[in-house]
C-alpha positions as MATLAB code, in Angstrom:
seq = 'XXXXXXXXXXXXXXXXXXXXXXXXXXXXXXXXXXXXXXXXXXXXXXXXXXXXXXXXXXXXXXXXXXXXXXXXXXXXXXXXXXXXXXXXXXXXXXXXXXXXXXXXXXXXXXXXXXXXXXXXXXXXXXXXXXXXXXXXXXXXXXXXXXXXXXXXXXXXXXXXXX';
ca = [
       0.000    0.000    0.000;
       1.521    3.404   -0.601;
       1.474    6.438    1.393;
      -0.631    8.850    1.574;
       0.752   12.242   -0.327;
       0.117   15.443    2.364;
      -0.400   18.509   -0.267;
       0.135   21.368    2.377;
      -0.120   23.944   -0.131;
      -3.405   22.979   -1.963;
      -5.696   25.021   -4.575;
      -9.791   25.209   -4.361;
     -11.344   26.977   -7.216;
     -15.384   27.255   -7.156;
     -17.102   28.031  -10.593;
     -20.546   28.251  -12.025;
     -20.561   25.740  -15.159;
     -20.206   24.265  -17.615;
     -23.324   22.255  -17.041;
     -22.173   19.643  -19.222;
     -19.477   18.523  -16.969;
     -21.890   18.441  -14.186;
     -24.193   14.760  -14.014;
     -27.997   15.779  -14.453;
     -30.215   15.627  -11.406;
     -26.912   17.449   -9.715;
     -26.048   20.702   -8.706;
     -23.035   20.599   -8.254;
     -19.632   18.323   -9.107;
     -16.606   17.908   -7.669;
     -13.288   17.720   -9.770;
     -10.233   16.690   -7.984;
      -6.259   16.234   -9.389;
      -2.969   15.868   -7.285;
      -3.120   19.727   -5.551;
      -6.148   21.174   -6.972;
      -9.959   20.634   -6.091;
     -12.400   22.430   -8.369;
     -15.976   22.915   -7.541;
     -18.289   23.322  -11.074;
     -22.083   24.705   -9.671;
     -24.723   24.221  -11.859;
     -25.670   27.771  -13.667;
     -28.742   29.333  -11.594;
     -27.727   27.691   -8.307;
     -25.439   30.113   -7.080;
     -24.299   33.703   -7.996;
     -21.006   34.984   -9.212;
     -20.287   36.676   -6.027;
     -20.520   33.502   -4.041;
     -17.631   31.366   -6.389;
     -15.485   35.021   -5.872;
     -16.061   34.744   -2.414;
     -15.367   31.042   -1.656;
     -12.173   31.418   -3.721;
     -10.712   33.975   -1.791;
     -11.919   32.613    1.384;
     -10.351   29.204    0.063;
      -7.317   30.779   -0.740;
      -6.416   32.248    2.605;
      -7.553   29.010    4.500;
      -5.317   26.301    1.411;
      -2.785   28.785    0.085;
      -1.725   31.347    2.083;
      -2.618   29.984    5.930;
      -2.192   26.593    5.470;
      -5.352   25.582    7.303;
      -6.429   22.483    5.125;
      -4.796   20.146    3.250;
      -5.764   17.734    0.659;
      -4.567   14.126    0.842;
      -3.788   11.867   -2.411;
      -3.149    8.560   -3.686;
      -5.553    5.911   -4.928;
      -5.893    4.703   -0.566;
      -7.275    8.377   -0.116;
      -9.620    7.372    2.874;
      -8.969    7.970    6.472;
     -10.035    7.585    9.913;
      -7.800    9.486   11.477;
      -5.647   11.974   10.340;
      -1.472   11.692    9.843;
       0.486   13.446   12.107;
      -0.494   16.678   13.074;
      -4.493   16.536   11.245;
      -7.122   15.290   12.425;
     -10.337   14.600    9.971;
     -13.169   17.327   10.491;
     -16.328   18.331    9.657;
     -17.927   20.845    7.644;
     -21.196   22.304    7.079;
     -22.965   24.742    4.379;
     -25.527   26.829    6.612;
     -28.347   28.578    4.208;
     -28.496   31.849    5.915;
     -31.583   34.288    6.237;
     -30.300   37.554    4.519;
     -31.551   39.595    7.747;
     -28.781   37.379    9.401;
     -25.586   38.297    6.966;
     -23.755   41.655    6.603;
     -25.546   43.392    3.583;
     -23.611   42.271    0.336;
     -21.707   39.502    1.520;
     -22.294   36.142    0.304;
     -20.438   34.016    3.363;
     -19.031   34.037    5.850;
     -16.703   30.954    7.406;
     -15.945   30.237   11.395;
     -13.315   27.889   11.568;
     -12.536   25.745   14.948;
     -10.935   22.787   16.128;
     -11.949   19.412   14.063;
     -14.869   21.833   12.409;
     -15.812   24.778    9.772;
     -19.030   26.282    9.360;
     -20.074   28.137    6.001;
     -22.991   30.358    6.195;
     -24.268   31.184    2.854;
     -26.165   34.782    1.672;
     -29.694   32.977    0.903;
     -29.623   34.949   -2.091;
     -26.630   33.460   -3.089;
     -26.692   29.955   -3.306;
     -30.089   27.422   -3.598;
     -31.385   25.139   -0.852;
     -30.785   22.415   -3.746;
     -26.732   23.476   -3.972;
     -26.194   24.093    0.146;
     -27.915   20.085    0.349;
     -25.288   19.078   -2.240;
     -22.594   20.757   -0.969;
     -23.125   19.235    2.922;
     -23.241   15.823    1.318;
     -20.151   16.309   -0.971;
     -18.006   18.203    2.796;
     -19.648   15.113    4.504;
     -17.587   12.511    2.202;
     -14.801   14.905    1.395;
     -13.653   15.746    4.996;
     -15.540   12.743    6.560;
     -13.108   10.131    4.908;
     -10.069   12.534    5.332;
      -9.800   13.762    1.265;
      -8.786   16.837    2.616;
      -7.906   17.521    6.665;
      -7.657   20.746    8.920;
      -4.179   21.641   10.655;
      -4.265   20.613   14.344;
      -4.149   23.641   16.495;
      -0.625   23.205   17.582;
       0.508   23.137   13.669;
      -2.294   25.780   13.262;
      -0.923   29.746   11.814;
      -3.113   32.764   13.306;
      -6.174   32.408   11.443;
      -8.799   35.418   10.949;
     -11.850   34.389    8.923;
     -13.722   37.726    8.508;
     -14.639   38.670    5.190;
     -11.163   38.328    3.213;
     -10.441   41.178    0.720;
];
């Protein structure tokens, strides 16, 4: 059995389209390769804003902070993470706009073992958010990607990135 490959430095890119690579009856599908995770949305489930959002947000937590990283090789599937990760768990929160800063389209709280997404209402469909906690579920529930225990862990501040 091989090892499992650690990518520290990782790329996550969410777009809208093209529908064709997506399955039908989906909103959403998940493309991964050795270092990069993309994230196709099926057009009219989500807005622009929201993909330009999540890949800054994405970028800060994979690129720049270090957060997450995403594990490879064909034995991808964990119960526990290596050495300094541990396996988490993730959610996609549909949030009331009366409940969001005006024009923002999400906001992420990070902890130990978890993150949170809560998504602009007007920004994403109760048919994408459903996808999307099914697709974290598997994704960080069999260790595909893992979150930097907090003694590895750089200062993290998960406001609005700019």
């Amino acid at each position: 059995m091989r090892r499992t490959k650690i990518n520290e430095v990782s790329h996550v890119v969410f777009q809208i389209g093209p529908d064709v690579r997506i399955p039908a009856g989906r909103a959403v599908r998940l493309a991964e390769s050795d270092g990069t995770m993309t994230v196709h949305f099926r057009t009219g489930e989500a807005r622009p804003d929201l993909c330009d959002e999540l890949n800054r947000t994405h970028s800060v937590l994979t690129e720049v902070q270090g957060q997450w990283a995403q594990t490879w090789f064909a034995d991808r599937a964990h119960s526990h993470g290596p050495e300094g990760y541990v396996v988490a768990r993730g959610e996609w929160v549909r949030t009331p706009a009366r409940k969001m800063p005006g024009g923002v389209p999400c906001l992420a709280l990070e902890r130990p073992g978890e993150i949170l997404w809560f998504v602009h209402e007007d920004y994403a469909s109760i048919w994408l958010c459903t996808e999307l906690n099914e697709l974290t579920a598997r994704v960080l529930g069999s260790g595909l990607w893992l979150q930097r225990r907090a003694e590895r862990a750089r200062p993290l501040s998960l406001s609005r990135v700019s």
